[in-house]
N, C-alpha and C positions, 0 to 999 in steps of 0.2 A: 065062267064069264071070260070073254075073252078081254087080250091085253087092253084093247081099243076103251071098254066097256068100263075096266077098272079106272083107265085114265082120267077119263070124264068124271066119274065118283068122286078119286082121290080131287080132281080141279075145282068140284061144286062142294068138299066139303074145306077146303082152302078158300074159297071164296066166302063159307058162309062165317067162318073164325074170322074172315081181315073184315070185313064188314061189320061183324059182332064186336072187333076191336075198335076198329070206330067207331060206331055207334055209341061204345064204353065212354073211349075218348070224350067225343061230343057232349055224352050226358053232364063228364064229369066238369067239362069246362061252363058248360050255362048253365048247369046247374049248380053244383059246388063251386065252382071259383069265379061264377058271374060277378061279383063283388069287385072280386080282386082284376080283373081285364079292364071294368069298369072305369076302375081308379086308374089302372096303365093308361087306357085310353084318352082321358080327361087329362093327364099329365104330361100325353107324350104330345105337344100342340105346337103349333105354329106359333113363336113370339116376337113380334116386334118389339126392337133393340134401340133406344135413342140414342144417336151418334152425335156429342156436340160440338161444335162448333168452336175454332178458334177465333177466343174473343181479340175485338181489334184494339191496336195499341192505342195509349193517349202520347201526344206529343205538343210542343210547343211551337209559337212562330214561325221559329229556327228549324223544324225539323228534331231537336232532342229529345228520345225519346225518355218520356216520363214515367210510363205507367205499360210493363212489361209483361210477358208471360215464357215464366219457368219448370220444367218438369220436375216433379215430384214423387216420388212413392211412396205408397199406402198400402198396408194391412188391409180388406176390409172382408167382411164377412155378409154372405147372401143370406140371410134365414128364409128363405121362398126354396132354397136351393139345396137345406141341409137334407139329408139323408132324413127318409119316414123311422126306419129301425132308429132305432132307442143307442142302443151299442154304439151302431156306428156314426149314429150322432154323436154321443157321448166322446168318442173316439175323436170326431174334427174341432169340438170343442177343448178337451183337452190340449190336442198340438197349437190352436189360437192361444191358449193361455199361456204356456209354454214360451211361443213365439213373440207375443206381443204384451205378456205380463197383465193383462188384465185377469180378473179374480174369474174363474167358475160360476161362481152365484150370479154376478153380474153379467155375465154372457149369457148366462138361461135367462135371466129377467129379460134379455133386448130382445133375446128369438121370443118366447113366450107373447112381449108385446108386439111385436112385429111381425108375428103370421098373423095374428088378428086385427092390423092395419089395416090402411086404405091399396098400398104398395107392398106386399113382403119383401116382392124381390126388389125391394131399394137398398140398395150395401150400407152396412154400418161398420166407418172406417175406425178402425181398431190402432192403427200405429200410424204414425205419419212422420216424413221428412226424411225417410231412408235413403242413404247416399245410394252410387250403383253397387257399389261390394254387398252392403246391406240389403240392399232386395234382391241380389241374386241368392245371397245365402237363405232368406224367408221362401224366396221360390221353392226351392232346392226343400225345405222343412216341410212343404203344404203341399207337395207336388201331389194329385192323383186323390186328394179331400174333396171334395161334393159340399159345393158353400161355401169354400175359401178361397182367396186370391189377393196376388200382389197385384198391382195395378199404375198406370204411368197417369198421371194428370199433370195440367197446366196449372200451378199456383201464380197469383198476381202479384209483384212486384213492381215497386215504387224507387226509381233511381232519384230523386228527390228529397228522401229526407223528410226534414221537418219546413219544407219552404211552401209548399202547396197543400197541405192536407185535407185543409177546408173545402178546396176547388177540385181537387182530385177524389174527393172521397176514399169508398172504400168498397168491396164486394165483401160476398157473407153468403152461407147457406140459408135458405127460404127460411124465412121466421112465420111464427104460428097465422102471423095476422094475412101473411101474405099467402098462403094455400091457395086459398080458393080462388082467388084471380090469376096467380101463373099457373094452376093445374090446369085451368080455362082456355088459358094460353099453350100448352102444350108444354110446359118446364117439367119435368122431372123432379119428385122431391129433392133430389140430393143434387140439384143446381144450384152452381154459384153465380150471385145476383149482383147487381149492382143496390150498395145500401146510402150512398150518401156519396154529396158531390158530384160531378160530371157524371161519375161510374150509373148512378142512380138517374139521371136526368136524361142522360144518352143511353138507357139499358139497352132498348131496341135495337140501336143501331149498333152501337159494340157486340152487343150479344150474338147478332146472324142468326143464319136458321139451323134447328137441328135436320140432321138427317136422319132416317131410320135405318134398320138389319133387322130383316127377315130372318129369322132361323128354328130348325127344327132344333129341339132338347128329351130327351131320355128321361125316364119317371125321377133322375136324380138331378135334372137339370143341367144335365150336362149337351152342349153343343154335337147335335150327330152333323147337321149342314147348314152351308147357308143358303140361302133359298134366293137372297136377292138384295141388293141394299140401294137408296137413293145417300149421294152426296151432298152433308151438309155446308152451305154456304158462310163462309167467312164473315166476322163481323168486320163491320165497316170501321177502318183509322179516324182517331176525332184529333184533329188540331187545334189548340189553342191560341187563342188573342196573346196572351200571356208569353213575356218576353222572359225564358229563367235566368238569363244575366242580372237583366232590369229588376226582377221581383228579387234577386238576392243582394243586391245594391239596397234596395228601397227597405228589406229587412234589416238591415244592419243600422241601417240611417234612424230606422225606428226603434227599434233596439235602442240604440243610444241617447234618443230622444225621451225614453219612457224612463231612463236613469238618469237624466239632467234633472228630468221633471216630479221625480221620487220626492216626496216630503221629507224639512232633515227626519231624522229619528227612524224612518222607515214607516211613523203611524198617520193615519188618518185625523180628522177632527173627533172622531169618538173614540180616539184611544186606542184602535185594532190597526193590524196590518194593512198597510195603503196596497193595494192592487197596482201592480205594474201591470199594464195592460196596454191597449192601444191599438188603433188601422191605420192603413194608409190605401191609399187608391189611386193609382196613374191612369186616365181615360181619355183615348183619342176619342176630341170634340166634334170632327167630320164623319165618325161613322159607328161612336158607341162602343168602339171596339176595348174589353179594358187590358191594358198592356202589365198593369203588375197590382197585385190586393194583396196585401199581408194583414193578419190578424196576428197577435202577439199577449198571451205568450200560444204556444204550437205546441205541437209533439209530433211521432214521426208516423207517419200513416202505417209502415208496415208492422204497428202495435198490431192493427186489426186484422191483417192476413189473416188467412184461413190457417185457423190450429196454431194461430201465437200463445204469447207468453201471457199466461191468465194475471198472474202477477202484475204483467206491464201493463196489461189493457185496465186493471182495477184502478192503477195508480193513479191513469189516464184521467177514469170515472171520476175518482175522488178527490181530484186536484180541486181547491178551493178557488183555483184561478180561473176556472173554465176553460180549459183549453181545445175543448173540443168547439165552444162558441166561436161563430164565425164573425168577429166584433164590427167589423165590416157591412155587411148586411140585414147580422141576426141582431141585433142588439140598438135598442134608440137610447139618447141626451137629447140634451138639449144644445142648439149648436150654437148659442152663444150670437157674437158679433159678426158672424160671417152669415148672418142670414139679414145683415141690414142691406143689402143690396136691393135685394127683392123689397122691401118695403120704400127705399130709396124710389125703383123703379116706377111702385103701385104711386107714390106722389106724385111724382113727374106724369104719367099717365094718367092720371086723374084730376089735376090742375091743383093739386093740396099745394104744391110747391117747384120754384124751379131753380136752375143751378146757379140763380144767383141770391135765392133766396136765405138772408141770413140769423141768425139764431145766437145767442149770448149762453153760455156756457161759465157760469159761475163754480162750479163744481158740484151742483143741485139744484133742483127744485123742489119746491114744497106744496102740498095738498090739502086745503084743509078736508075732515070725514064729513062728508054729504048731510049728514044726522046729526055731525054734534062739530062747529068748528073750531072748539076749544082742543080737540084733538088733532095736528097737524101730522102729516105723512110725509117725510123727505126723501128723495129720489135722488142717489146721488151719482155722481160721474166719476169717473175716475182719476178724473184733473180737472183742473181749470183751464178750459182751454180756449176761452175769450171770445171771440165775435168770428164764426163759422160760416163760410157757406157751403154750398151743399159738396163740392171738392172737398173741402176741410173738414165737413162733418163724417165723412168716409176715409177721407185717408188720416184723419185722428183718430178715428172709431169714437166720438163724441157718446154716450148716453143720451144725455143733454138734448142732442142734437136729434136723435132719433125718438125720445119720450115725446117732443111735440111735435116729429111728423106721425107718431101713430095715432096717441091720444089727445095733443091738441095744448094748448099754454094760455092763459089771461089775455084770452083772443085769438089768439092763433088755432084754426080750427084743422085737425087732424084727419085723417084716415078714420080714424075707428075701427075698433075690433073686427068688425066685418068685413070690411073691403080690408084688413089686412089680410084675414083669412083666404080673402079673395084670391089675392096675388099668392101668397102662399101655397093654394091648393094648384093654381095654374101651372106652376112649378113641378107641378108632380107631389109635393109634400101630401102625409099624410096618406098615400096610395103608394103602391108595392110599382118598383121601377118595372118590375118583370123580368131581373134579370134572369139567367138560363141554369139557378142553382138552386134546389129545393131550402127550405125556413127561411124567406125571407121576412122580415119586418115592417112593418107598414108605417109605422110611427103614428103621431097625434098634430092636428092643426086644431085649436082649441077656436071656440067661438063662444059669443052668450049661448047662442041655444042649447048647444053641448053643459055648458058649466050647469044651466039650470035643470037638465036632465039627468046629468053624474052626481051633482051635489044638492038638488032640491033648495029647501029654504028661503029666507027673504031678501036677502045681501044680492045674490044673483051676480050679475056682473061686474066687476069698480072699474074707475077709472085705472087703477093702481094695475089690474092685469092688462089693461092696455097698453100700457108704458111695459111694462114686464116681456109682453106680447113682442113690441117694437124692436126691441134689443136680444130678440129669440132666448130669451126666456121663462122662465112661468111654467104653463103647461105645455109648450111646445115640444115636441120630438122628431130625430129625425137619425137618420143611420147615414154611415161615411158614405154610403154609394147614390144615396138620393143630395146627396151637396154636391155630389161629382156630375151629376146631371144637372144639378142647378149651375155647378162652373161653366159646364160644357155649353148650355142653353144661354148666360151671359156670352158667353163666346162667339159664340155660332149666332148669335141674332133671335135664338128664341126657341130651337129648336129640341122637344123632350126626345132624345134619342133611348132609348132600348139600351142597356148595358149588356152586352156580351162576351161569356168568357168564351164560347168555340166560334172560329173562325170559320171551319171548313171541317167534311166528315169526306175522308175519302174511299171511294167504291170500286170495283175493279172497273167501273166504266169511267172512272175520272173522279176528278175534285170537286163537290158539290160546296160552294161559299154558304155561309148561314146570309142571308140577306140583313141590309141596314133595314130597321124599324125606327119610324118616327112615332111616339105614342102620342104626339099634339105639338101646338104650337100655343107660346105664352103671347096671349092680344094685347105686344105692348108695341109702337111704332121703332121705328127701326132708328129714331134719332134718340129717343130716351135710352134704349140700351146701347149707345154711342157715348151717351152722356154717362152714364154710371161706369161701362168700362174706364172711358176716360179720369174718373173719379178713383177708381179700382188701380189703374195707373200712376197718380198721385199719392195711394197707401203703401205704394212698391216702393219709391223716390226716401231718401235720406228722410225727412222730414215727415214722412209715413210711418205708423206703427206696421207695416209688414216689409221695411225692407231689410229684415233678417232675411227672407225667403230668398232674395233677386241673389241669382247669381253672377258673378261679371261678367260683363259682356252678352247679357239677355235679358229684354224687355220683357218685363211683364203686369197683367195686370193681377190684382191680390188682395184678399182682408183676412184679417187674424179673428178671430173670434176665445173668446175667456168667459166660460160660462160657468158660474159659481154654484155649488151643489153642497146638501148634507150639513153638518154642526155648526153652527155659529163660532168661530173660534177669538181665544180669552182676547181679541185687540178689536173684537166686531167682524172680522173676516170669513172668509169660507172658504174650504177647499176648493178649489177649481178645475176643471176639464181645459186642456187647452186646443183650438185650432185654429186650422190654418188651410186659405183656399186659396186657389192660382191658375190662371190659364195662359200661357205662352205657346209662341214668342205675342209681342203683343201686334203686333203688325199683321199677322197673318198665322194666328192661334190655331195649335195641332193639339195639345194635351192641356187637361187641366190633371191636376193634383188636389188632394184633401187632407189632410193630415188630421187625427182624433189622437191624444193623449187623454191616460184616465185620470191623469196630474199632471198640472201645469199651468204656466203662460203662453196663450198664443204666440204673439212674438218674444218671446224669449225661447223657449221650449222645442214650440212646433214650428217655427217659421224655419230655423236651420236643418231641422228633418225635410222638408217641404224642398228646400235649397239643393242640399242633396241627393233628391229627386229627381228635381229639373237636372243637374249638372248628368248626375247617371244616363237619361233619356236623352239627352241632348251632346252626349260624350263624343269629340272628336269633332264638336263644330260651335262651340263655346271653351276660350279658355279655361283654364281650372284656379279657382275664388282659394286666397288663402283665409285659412280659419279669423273668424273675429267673435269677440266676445259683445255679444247683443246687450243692451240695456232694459229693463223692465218695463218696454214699453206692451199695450193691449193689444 
């Protein structure tokens, strides 16, 4: 055979072994490890990455920012991402224990439920609040583990304190209720949301968009490329109506208002801890905007940041003061004497009476019962305040004087329960102002039809809660920020403005204003609410129960309200609610104010809170009022 002859042999039987070797190859891969390629393939995939967004700041009038965002580091652990082997599972779960002190047991339990989730690879953050020293050392522990990582985030921060919490809210990671509508929405489990207050009301715009990351990962989940990413858009800055000078002025004022107004002893008429408690509400009457709302007592919002003091947040819970209520908005009274306006007005507009109509004020009247008039009903006033007309029956705050414009006197024919309800509801009372903060309270405007639907039986409506009615008490309710629209709406000639705490949300295209809303107009002529301010102006005057309020040197017009609540106490009396309403200057009215004490006298109590107020808002263009000691007037 020659050379040539053997070459050829030797080349066809080389060719027939590499081909015989692959062939081997081939069999052994689709057929013996088809399983296993399978599974590489299924896990080596294309994953879009949610990139989020920095959320945008809150601020006030002034530009100070309120409501911040600070970097953080976290521990957190992928279970989408741990290693399939056992071992080397076991392996990145140990170093996490090690690292961030959680138990073994309890890390299997979270992978265990968390590959069988909706999300695996959603991180479950293991250690939180690591300085830089601190995660660079955690780095440096974890480096080169499949499922672990240190990580930078934005936690939110409240420069603030305890002066806004109500109004600022709070963020929080997705709670069970909310899944299914931000998954909808494209959020991430492991987003932080807005849970309450602004944070909550403005989520949208604070929040921005996410952006996504494309990337290629390895059967351990580890990043081989990225493939492509779109940039998430910034959330939008919210500015607030809300002045923080003014709302820390108008705290303090109240504050001290709520310990004038403390019962001696510290108890109530049943014998328990009196609540110190109380709102206040400052609201430009031209456009709704509210400049300062304190609820009292507070606490500090960054209780609830993400990963605080479980401790602080329980204590928070379990305050029997509530201080998570927003007394302000969330919470209805009865408001007492500062709701005879409105019933003033409903007279006057209805022809029941006019301002020179006069009334005799003996310190009560008396009723006899419909059924039997051996039984009489006394109604009493809280003075003797003599022959009224309809200026004196306001700026005394008469009972007397308002029992027979509601329900009527041995001839004098009143309003009546329904056309008070009337004027009432006009108000806004009884319906949600709509201001821009989630739980708001609607309160109650009580009529017969109501009484006979809530309470059935044969009595049905009396005379007695009409008089009750007229003097906003009974079953009337109402919250501080629906009085502030009833100031504002005396003020302004009638108008139900919208209360608003954001001012402006700003975008990289510029400052977008939240617009004025008008939510109605009260159909009373524009001389009767001339006539009642004017009246409201003689309550401010010396010889008025509210000129505790007036500050010197500023006009204003004002009624006090003392609304009696709870045990009968041993001399006939009752605890009382005190407030106090005000809109200035009176000439050309910019703010009204509201002041609610959970104890107290209107003008004694609330009227120098309210004083306060005004002088704070009105600083550097009113001299400054030296202290005086009010009298126990209503």
């Amino acid at each position: 055979m020659s050379d040539v002859s053997s070459r050829i042999v030797l080349l066809r039987v080389i060719g027939v072994i590499a081909f015989g070797l692959l062939a081997a190859q081939l069999v052994r891969m689709q057929v013996f490890e088809a399983a296993h390629y399978r599974q590489l393939a299924v896990q080596q995939q294309v994953r879009s990455l949610p990139v989020e967004p920095p959320r945008g700041v809150i601020m006030d009038r002034n530009g100070v920012v309120l409501a911040r965002n600070v970097p953080a580091y976290t521990v957190e652990m992928v279970p989408g991402d741990l290693p399939m082997d056992a071992s080397k599972r076991a392996s990145v779960l140990v170093a996490l224990e090690q690292q961030t002190g959680n138990r073994r047991e309890s890390l299997d339990a979270v992978v265990e439920q968390r590959l069988h989730s909706v999300d695996p690879f959603a991180p479950v953050r293991l250690q939180t609040g690591l300085n830089t020293e601190q995660a660079i050392v955690a780095r440096a522990a974890l480096a080169d583990l499949s499922g672990a990582r240190v990580t930078a985030s934005p936690v939110r921060t409240y420069d603030s304190g305890d002066l806004l919490p109500h109004i600022l809210g709070s963020v929080g990671t997705v709670q069970p209720d909310q899944v299914a509508k931000l998954r909808a929405l494209g959020y991430p489990l492991d987003a932080v949301v807005g849970q309450a207050g602004v944070e909550a009301t403005f989520e949208t715009a604070l929040r921005g968009k996410s952006g996504t990351q494309l990337i290629a990962a390895d059967p351990t989940g580890r990043e081989l490329a990225r493939l492509g990413s779109t940039s998430p858009r910034a959330g939008e800055d919210v500015m607030l109506s809300i002045d923080l000078a003014l709302q820390q002025a108008v705290t303090g004022a109240l504050r001290d208002g709520i310990a004038a107004g403390a019962p001696p002893g510290g108890l109530d008429a049943d014998g328990k801890p009196a609540m110190r408690a109380g709102a206040a509400v400052v609201m430009d009457v031209r456009s709704g905007e509210v400049r300062a709302m304190v609820s009292l007592p507070s606490y500090d919002v960054n209780v609830f940041a993400r990963d605080g003091d479980i401790r602080a947040v329980r204590q928070v819970l379990d305050d029997p003061a509530k201080p998570l209520l927003d007394r302000a908005f969330m919470e209805v009274h009865a408001p007492g004497s500062i709701f005879k306006p409105i019933v003033g007005l409903g007279a006057l507009q209805e022809g029941v009476a006019t301002t020179q109509t006069k009334i005799l004020s003996t310190g009560a009247i008396t009723v006899p019962n419909q059924y039997d008039p051996s039984i009489v009903y006394t109604f009493r006033d809280w003075a003797a305040h003599g022959l009224l007309d309809f200026n004196g029956g306001i700026a005394r705050s008469s009972d007397v004087y308002f029992y027979e414009l509601a329900g009527g006197y041995q001839g004098f024919v009143g309003l009546g329960a329904d056309r008070v309800a009337k004027y009432a509801r006009a108000f806004g009372l009884g319906s949600a102002t709509g201001i821009d903060l989630p739980g708001e309270a609607t309160g109650l405007v009580p009529d017969p039809a109501w009484k006979q639907q809530t309470f059935g039986g044969t009595d049905g409506w009396l005379l007695g809660d009409t008089y009750t009615f007229g003097i906003g008490q009974g079953y009337l309710t109402t919250t501080p920020i629906q009085m502030a629209v009833v100031a504002s709406a005396l003020a302004n000639g009638g108008e139900l403005l919208k209360p608003r705490i954001v001012a402006a949300a700003r975008a990289s295209d510029g400052l977008h204003p939240t617009p004025r809303v008008v939510n109605g107009r009260v159909p009373v002529d524009a001389q009767h609410f001339a006539e009642v301010r004017n009246a409201m102006l003689e309550a401010a005057k010396d010889s008025g129960t509210a000129y505790t309020g007036r500050p010197q040197g500023l006009t204003i017009g004002a009624k006090t309200g003392t609304a009696e609540f709870g045990t009968k106490l041993p001399d006939g009396s009752y605890d009382s609610h005190g407030w106090f309403m005000a809109f200035a200057p009176y000439e050309q009215p910019e703010v009204a104010v509201v002041v609610y004490l959970e104890h107290g006298v209107g003008a004694t109590h609330a009227g120098p809170v309210a004083k306060r107020m005004l002088e704070a808002y009105f600083a550097g263009r009113i001299p400054p009022t030296p202290t005086a000691t009010p009298s126990a007037k209503r």
